[in-house]
N, C-alpha and C positions, 0 to 999 in steps of 0.2 A: 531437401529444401522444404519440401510440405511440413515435415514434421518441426522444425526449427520455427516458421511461420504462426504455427501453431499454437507451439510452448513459446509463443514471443507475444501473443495478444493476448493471455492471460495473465500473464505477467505483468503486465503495464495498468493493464482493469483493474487487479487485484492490488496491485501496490499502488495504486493513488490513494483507496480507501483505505487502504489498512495505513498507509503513512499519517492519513488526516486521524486518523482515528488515535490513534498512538501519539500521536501531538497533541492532541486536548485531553486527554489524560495525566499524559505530563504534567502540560502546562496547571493543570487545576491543583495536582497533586504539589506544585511544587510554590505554588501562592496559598494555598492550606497551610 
C-alpha cells in the first residue's frame, strides 16, 4: 500500500501540469 500511495501522488502533480501544458500548445498550434 505505501508504494501504490506513492506512485499515486506523483502522478496526479505531474499530470495537471503536463495536461495544461499540452493544451496551450495545441490550442496555439492549431489557430496558427
Amino acid at each position: 500500500m505505501g508504494t501504490q500511495k506513492q506512485s499515486m501522488k506523483p502522478q496526479p502533480k505531474k499530470a495537471q501540469p503536463k495536461k495544461v501544458e499540452t493544451k496551450a500548445p495545441q490550442v496555439t498550434s492549431k489557430k496558427k
